[in-house]
N, CA, C and O atoms as a CHARMM CRD file, in Angstrom:
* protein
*
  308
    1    1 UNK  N    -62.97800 251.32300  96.77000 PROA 1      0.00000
    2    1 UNK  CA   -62.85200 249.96600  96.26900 PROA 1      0.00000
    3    1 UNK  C    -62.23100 249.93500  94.87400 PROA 1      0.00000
    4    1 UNK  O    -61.42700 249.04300  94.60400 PROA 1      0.00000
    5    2 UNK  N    -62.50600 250.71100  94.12200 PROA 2      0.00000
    6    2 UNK  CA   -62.08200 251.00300  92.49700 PROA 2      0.00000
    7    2 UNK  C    -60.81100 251.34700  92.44500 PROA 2      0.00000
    8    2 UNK  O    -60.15900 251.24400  91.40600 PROA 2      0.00000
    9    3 UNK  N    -60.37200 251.74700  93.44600 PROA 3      0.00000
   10    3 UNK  CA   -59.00600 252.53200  93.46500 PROA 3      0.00000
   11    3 UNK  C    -57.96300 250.83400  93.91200 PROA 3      0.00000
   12    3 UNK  O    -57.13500 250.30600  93.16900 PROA 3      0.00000
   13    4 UNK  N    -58.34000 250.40200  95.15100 PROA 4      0.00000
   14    4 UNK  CA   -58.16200 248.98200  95.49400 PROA 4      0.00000
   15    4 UNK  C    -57.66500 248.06900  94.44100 PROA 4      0.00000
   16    4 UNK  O    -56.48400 247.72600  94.37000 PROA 4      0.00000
   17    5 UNK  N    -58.76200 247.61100  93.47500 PROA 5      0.00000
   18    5 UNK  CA   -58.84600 247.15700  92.35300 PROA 5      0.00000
   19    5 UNK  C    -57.89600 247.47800  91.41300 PROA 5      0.00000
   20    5 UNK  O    -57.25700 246.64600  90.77000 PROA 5      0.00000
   21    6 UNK  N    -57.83000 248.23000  91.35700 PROA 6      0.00000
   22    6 UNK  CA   -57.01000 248.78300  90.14100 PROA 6      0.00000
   23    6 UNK  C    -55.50100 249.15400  90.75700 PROA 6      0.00000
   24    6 UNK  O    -54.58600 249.59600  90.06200 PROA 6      0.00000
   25    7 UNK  N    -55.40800 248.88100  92.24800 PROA 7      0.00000
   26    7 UNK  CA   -53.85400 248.74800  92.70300 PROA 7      0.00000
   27    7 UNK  C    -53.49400 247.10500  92.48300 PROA 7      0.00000
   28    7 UNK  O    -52.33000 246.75200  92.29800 PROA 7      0.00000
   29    8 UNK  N    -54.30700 246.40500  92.51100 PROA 8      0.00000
   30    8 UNK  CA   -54.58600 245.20000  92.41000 PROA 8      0.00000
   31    8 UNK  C    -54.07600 244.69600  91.45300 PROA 8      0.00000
   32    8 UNK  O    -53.06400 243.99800  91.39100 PROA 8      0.00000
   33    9 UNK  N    -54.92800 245.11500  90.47700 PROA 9      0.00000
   34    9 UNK  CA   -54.16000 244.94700  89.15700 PROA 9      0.00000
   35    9 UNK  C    -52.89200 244.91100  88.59600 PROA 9      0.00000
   36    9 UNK  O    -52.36100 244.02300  87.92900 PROA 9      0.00000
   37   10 UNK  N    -52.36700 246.27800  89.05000 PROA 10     0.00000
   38   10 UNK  CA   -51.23300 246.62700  88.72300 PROA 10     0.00000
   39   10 UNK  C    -50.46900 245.72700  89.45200 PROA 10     0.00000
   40   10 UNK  O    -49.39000 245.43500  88.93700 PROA 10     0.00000
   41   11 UNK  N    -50.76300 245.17400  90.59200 PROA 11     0.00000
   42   11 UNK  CA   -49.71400 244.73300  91.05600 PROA 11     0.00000
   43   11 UNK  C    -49.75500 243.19800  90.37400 PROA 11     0.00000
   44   11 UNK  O    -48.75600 242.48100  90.31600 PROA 11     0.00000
   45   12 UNK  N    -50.81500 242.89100  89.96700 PROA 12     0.00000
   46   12 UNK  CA   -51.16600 241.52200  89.61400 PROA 12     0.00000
   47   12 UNK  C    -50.13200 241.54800  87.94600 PROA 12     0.00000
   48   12 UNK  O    -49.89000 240.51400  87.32300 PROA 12     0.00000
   49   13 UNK  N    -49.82500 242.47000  87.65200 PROA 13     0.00000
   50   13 UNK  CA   -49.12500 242.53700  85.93400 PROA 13     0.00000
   51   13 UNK  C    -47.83600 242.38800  86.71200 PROA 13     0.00000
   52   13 UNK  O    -46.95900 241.68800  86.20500 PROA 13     0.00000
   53   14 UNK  N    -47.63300 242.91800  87.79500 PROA 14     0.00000
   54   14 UNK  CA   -45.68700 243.03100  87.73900 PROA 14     0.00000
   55   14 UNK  C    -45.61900 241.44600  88.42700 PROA 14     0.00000
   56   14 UNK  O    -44.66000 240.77600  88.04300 PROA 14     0.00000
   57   15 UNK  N    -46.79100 240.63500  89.65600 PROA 15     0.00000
   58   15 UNK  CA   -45.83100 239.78000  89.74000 PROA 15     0.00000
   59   15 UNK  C    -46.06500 238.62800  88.78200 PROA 15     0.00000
   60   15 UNK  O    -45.63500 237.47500  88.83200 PROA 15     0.00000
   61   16 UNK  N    -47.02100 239.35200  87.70600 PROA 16     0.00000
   62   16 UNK  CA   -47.38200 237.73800  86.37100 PROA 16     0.00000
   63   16 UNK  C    -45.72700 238.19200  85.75800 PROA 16     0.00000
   64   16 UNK  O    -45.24200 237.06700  85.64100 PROA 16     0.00000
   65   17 UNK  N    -45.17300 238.68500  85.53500 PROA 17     0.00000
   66   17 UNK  CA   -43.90100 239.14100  84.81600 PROA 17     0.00000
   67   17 UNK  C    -42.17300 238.50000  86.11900 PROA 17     0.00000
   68   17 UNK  O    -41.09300 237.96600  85.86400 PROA 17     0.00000
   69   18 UNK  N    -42.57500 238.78300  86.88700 PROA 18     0.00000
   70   18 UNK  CA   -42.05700 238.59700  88.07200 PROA 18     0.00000
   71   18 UNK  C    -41.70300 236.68200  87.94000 PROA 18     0.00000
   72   18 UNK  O    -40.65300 236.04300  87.86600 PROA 18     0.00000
   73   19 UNK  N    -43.08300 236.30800  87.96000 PROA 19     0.00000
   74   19 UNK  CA   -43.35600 234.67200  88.21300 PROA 19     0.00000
   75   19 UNK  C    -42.86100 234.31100  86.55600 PROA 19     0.00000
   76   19 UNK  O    -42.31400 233.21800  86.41600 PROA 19     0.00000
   77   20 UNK  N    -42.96700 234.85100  85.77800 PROA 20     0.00000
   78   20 UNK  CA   -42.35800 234.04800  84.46000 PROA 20     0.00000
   79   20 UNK  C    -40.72700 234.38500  84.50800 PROA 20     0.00000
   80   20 UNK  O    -39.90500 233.48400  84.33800 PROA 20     0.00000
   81   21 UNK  N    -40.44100 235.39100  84.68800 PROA 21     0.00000
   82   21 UNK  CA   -38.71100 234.73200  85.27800 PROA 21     0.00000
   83   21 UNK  C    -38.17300 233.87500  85.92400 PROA 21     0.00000
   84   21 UNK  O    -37.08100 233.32600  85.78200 PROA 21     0.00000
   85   22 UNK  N    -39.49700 233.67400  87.15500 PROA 22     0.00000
   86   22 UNK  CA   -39.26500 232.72900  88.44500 PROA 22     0.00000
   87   22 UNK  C    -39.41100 231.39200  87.82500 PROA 22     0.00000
   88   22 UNK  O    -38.67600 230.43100  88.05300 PROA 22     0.00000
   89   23 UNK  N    -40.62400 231.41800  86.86100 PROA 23     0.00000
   90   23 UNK  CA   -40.66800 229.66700  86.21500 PROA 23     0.00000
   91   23 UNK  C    -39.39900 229.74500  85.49600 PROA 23     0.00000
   92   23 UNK  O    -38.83500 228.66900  85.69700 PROA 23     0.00000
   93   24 UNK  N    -38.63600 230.53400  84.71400 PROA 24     0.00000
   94   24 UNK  CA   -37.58300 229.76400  83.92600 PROA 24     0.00000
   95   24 UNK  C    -36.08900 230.23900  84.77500 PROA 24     0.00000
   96   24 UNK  O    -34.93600 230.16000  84.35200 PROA 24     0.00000
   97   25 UNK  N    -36.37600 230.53700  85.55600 PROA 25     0.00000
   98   25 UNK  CA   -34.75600 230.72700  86.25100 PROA 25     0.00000
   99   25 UNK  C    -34.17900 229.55800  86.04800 PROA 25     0.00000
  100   25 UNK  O    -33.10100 229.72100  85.47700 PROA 25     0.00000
  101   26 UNK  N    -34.47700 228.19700  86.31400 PROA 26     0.00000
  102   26 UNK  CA   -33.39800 226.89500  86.51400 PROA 26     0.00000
  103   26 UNK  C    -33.61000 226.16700  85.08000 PROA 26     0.00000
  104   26 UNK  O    -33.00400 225.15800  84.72100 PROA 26     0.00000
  105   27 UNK  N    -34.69200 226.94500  84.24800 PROA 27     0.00000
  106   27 UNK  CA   -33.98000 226.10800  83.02200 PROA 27     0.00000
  107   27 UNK  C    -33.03900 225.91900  82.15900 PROA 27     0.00000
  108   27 UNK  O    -32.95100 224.97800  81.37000 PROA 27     0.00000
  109   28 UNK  N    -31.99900 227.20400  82.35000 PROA 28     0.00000
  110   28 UNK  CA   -30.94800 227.37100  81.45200 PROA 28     0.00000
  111   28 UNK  C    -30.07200 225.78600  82.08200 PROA 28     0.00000
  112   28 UNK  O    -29.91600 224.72300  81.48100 PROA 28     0.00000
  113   29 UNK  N    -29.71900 226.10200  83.21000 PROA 29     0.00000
  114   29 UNK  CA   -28.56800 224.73600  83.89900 PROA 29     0.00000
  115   29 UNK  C    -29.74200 223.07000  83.56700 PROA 29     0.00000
  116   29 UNK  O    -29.36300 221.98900  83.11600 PROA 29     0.00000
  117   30 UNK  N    -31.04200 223.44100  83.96500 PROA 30     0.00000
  118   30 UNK  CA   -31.21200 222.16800  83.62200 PROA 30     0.00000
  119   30 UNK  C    -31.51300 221.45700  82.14500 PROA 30     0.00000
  120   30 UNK  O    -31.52400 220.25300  81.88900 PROA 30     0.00000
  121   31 UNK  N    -31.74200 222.52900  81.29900 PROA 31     0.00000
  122   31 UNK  CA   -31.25900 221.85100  79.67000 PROA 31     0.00000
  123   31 UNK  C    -29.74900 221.78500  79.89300 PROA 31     0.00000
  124   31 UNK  O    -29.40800 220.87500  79.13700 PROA 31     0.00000
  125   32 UNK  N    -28.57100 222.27300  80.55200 PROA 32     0.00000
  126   32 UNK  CA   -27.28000 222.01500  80.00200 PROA 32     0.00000
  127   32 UNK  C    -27.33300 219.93500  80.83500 PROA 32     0.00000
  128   32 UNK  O    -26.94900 218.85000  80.40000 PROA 32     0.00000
  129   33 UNK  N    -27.86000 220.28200  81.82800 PROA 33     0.00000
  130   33 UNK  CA   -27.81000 218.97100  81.94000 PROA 33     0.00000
  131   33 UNK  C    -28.09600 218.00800  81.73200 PROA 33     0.00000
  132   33 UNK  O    -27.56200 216.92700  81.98100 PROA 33     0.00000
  133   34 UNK  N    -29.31700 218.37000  81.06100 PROA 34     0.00000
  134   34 UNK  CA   -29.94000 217.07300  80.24000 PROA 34     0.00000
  135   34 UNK  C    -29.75500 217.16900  78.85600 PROA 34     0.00000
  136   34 UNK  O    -30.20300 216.35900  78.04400 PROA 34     0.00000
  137   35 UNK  N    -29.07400 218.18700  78.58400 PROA 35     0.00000
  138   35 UNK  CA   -29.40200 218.12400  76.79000 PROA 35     0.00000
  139   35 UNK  C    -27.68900 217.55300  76.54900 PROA 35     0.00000
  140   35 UNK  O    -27.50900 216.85900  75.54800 PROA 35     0.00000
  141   36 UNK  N    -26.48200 217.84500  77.44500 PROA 36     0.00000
  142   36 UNK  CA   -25.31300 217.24900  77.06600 PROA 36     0.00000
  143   36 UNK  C    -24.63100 216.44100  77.99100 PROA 36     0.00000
  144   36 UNK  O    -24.97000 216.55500  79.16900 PROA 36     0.00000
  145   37 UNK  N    -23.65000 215.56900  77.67300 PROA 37     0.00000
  146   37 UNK  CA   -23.41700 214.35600  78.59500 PROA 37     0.00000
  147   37 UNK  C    -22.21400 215.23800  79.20900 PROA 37     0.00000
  148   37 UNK  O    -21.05200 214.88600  79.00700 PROA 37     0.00000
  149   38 UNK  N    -22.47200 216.22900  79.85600 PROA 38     0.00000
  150   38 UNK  CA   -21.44800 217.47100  80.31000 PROA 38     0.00000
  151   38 UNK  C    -21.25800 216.38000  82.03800 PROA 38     0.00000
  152   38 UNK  O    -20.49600 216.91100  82.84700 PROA 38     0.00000
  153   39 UNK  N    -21.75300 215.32900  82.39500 PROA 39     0.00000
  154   39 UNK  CA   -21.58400 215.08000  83.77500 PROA 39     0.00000
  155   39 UNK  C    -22.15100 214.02800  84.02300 PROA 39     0.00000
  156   39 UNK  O    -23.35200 214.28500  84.11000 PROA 39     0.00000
  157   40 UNK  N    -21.88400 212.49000  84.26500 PROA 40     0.00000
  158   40 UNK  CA   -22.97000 211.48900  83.61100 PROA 40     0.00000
  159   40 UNK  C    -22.28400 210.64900  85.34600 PROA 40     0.00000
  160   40 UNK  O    -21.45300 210.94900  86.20300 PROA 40     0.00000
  161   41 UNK  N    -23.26900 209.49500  85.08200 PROA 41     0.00000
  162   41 UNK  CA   -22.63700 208.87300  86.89100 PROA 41     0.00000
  163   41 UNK  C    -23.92800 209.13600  87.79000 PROA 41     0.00000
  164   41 UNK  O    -24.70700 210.08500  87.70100 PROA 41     0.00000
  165   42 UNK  N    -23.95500 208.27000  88.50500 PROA 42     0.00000
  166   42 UNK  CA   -25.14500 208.41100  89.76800 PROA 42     0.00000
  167   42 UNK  C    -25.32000 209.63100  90.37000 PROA 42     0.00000
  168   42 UNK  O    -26.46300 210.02300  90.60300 PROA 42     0.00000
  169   43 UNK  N    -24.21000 210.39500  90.70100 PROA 43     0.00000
  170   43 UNK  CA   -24.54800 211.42600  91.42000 PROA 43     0.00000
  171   43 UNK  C    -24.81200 212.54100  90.24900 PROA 43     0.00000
  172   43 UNK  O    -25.56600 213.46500  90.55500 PROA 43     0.00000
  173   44 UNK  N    -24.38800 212.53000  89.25600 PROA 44     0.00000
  174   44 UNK  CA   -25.35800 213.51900  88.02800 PROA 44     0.00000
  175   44 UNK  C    -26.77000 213.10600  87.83400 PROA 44     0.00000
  176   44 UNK  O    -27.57100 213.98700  87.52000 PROA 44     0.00000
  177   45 UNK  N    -27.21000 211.80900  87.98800 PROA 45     0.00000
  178   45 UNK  CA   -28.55200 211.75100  87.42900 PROA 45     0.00000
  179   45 UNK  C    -29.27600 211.92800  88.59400 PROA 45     0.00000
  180   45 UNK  O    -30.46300 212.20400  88.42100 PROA 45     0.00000
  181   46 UNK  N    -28.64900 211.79400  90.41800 PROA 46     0.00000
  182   46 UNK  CA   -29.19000 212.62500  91.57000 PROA 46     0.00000
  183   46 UNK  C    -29.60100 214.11800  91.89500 PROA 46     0.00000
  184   46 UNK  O    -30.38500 214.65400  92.67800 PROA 46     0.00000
  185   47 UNK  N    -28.39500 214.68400  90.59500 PROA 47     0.00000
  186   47 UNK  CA   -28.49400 216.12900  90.65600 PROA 47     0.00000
  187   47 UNK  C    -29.11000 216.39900  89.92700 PROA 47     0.00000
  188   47 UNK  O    -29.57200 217.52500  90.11300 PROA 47     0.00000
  189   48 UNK  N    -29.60500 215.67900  88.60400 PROA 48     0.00000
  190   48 UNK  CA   -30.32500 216.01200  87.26800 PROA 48     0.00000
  191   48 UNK  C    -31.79400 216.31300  88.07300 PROA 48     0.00000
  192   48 UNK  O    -32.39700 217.38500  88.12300 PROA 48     0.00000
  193   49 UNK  N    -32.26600 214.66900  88.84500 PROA 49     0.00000
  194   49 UNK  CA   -33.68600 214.24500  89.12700 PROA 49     0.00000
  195   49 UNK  C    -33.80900 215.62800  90.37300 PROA 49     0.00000
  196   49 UNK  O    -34.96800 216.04300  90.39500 PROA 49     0.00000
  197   50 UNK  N    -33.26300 216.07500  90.96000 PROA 50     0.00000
  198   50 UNK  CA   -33.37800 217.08100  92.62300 PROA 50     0.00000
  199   50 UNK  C    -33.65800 218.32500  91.93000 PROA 50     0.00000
  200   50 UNK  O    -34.61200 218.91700  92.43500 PROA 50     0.00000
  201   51 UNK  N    -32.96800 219.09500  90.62200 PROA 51     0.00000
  202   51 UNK  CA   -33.16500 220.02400  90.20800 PROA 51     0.00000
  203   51 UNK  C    -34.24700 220.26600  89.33900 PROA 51     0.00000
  204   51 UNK  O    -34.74900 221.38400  89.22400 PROA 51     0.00000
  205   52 UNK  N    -34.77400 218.89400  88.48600 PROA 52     0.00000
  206   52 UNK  CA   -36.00300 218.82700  88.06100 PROA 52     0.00000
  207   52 UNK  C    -37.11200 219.14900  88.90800 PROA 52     0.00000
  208   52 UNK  O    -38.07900 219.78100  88.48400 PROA 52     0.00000
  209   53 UNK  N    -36.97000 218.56900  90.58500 PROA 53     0.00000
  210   53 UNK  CA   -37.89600 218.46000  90.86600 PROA 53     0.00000
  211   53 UNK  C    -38.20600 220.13000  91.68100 PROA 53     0.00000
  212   53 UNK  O    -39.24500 220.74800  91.91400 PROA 53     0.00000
  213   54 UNK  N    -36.70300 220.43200  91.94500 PROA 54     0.00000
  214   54 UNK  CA   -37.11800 221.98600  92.19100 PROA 54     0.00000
  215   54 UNK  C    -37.09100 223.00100  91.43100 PROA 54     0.00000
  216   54 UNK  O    -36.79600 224.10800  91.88000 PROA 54     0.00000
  217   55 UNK  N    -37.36000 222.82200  90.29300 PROA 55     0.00000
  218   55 UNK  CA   -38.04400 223.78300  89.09000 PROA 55     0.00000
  219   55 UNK  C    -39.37600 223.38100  88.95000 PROA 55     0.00000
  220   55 UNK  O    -40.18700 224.26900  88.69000 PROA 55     0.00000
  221   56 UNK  N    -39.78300 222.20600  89.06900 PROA 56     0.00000
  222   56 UNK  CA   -40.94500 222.08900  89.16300 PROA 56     0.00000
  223   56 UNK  C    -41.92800 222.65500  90.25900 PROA 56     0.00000
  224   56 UNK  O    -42.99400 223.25300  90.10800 PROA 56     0.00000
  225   57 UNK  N    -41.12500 222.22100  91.63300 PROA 57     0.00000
  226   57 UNK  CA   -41.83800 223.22400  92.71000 PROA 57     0.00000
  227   57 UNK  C    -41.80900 224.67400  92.60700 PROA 57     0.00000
  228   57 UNK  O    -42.64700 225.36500  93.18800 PROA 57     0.00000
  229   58 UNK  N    -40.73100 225.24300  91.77800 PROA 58     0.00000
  230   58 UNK  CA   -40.36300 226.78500  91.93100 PROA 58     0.00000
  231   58 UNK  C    -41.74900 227.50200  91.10500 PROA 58     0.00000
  232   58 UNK  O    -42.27700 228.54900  91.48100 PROA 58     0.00000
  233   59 UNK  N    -42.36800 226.37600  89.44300 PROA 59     0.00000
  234   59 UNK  CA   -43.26200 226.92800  89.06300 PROA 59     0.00000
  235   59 UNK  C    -44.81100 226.81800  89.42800 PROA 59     0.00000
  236   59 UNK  O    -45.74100 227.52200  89.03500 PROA 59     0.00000
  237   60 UNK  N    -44.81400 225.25000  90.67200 PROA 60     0.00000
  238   60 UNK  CA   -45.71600 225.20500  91.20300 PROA 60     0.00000
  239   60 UNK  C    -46.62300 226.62000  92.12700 PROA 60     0.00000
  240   60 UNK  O    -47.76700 227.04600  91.97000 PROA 60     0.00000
  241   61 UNK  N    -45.25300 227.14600  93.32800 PROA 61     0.00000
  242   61 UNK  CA   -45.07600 228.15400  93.76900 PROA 61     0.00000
  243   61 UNK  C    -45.67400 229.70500  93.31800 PROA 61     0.00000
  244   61 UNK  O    -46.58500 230.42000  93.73300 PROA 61     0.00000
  245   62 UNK  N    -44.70400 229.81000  92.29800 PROA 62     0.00000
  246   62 UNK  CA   -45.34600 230.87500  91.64600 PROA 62     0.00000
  247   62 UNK  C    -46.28200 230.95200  90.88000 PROA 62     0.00000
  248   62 UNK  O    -46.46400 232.01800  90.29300 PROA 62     0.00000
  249   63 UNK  N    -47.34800 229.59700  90.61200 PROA 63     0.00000
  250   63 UNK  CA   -48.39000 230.38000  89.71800 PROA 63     0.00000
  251   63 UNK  C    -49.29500 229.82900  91.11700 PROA 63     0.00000
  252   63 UNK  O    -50.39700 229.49100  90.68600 PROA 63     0.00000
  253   64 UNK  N    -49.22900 229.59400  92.78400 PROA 64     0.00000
  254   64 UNK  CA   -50.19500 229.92800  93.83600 PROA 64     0.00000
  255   64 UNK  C    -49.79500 231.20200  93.83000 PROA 64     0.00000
  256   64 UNK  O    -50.89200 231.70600  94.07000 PROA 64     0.00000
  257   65 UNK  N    -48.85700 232.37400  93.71400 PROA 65     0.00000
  258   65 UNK  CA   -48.87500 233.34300  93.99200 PROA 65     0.00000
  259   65 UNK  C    -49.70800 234.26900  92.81400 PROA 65     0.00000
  260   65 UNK  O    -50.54200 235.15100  93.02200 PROA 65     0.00000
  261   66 UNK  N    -49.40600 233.97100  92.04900 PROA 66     0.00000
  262   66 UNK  CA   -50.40000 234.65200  91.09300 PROA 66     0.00000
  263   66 UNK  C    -51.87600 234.28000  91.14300 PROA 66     0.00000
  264   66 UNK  O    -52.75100 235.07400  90.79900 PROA 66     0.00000
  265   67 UNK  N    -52.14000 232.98500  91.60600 PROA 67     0.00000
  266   67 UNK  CA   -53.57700 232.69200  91.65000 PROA 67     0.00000
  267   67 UNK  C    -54.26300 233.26100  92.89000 PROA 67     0.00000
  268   67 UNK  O    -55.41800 233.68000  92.96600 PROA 67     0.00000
  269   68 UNK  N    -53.56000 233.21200  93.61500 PROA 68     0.00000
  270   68 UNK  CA   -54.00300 233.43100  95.30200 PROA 68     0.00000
  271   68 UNK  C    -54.46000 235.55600  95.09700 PROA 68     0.00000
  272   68 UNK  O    -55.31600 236.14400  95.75800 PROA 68     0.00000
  273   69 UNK  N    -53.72200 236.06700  94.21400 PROA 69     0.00000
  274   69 UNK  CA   -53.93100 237.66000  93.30000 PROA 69     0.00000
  275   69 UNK  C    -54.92500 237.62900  92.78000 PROA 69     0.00000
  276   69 UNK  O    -55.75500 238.10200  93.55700 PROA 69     0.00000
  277   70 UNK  N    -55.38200 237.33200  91.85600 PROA 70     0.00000
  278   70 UNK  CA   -56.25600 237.04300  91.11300 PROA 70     0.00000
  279   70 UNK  C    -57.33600 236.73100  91.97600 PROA 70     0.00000
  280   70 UNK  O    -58.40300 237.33000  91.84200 PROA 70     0.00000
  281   71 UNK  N    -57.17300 235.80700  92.90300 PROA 71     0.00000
  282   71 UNK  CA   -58.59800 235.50200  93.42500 PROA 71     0.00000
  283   71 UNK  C    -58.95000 237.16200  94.45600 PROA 71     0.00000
  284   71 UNK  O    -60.03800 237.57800  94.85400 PROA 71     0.00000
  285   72 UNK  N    -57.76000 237.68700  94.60100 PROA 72     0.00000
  286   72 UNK  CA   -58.19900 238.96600  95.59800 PROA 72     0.00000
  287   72 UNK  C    -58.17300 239.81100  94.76700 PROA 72     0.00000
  288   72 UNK  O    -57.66100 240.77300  95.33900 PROA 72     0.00000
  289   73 UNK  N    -58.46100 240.16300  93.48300 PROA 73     0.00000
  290   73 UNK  CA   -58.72300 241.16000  92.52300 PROA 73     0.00000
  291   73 UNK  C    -60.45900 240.38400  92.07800 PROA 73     0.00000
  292   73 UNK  O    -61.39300 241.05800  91.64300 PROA 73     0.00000
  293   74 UNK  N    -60.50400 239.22900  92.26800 PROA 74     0.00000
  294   74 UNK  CA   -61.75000 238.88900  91.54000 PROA 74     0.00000
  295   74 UNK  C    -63.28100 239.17400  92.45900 PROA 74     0.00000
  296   74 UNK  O    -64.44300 239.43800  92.15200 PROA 74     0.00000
  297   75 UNK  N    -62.49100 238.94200  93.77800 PROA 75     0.00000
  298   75 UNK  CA   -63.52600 238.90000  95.00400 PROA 75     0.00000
  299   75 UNK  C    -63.82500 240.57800  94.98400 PROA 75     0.00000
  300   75 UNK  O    -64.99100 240.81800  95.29500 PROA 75     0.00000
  301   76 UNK  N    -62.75400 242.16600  94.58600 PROA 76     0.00000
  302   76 UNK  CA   -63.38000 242.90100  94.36400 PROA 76     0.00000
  303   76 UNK  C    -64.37100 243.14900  93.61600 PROA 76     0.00000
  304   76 UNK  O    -64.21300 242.85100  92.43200 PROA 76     0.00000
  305   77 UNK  N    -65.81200 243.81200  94.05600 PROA 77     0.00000
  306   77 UNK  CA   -67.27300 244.18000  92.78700 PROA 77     0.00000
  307   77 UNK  C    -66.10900 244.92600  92.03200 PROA 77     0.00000
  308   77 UNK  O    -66.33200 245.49700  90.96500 PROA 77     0.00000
């Protein structure tokens, strides 16, 4: 079980490192789009609002994967 645990772990550090790339992958393009009038018009503020909302799911995502870890490192004594 100790041995378990402690694979656990380890694996629980690479994908907490893993998932913080995964939360900021789409923020570089979505500050260019909101921070400059690089593309303005209905179908920019369609593409602005769709990419917001899938960075938001992308970090929703990855912190169930880290939690859903955690709960199987915690349930080990």
């Amino acid at each position: 079980m100790a041995h378990r645990k402690a694979e656990l772990l380890q694996a629980l550090t690479k994908v907490r490192a893993h998932a913080a790339r995964l939360e900021a992958a789409l923020d570089p393009a979505h500050a260019t789009v909101i921070g400059k009038a690089v593309w303005v018009g209905p179908a920019a503020r369609e593409f602005v609002g769709e990419l917001a909302g899938r960075r938001s799911r992308l970090r929703v995502l990855t912190q169930r994967i880290v939690e859903e870890l955690e709960a199987q490192v915690q349930a080990i004594p």
